[in-house]
C-alpha positions as CSV (number, residue, x, y, z in Angstrom):
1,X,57.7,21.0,-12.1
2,X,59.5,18.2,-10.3
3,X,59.0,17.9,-6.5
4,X,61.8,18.7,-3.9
5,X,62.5,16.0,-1.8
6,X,62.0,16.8,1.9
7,X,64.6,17.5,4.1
8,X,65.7,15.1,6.5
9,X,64.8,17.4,9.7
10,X,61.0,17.2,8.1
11,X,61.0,14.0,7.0
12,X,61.5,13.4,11.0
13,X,59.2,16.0,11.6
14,X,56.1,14.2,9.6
15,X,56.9,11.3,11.2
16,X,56.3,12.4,14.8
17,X,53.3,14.5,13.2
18,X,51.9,11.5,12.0
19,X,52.2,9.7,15.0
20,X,50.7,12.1,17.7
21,X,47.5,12.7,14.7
22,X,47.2,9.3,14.6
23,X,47.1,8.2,18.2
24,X,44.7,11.4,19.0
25,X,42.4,9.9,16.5
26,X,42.2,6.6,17.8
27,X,42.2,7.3,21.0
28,X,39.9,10.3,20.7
29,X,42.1,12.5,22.9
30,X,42.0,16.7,21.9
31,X,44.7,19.4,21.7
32,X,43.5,20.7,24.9
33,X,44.1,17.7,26.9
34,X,47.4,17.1,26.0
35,X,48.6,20.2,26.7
36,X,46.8,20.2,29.9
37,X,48.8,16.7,30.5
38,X,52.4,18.2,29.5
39,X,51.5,21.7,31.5
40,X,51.9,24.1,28.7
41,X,49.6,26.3,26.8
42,X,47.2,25.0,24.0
43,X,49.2,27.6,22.1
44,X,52.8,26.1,22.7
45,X,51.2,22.6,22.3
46,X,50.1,23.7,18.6
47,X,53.2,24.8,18.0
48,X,55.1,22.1,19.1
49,X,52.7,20.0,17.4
50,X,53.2,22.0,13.8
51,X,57.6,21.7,14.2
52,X,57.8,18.5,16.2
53,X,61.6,19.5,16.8
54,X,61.0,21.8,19.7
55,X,59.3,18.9,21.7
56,X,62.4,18.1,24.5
57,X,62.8,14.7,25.7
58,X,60.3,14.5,28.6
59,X,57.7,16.2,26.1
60,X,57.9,12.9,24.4
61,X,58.3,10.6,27.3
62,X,54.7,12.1,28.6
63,X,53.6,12.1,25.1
64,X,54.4,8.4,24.2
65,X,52.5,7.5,28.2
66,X,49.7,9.0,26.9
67,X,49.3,8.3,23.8
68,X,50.2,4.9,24.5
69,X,52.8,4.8,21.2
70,X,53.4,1.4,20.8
71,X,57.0,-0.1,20.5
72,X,57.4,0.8,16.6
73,X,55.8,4.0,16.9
74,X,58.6,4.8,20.0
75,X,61.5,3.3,17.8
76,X,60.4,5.7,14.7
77,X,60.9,8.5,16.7
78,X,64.2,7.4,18.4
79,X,65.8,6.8,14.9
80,X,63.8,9.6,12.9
81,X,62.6,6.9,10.3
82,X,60.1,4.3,9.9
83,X,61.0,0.9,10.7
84,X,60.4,-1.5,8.2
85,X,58.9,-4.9,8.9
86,X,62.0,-6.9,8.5
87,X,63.9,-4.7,10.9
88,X,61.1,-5.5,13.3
89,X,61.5,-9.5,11.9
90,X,64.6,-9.6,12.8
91,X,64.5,-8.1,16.3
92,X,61.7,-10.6,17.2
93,X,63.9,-13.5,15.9
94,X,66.8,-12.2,17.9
């Protein structure tokens, strides 16, 4: 059976996904603290966390200070994509 091609609402959702999983790892930081950081529930956090659409805006402005996103990470959320390495070429080279 042939595989359904994501939605674009998930496509954006894996992307933030990957991003906070990612940054926890390397930066060894748990569910707990993070919600503790944003002031919500380790409950709402998870959720959240599980359908990345229901972070707001400052949810990700305090996510991206302490996760430290870098500048591509940041920009992949903005546009709901990954960037590609020639769009970042070519910003550099601006």
């Amino acid at each position: 059976m042939p595989r359904i091609k994501p939605s674009p609402e998930e496509d954006r959702n894996r992307i933030i996904r990957a991003i906070i999983v990612g940054n926890q790892e390397r930066y060894a930081i748990s569910d707990e603290s993070i919600a503790k950081y944003l002031h919500i529930s380790l409950a709402t956090f998870k959720k959240k966390k599980s359908r990345p659409v229901n972070f707001d805006l400052m949810d990700i402005h305090a996510l991206a200070r302490y996760l430290k996103f870098t500048p591509v990470q940041a920009a992949s959320i903005a546009l709901g994509r990954n960037i590609t390495a020639k769009e970042v070429k070519d910003f550099i080279l601006m």
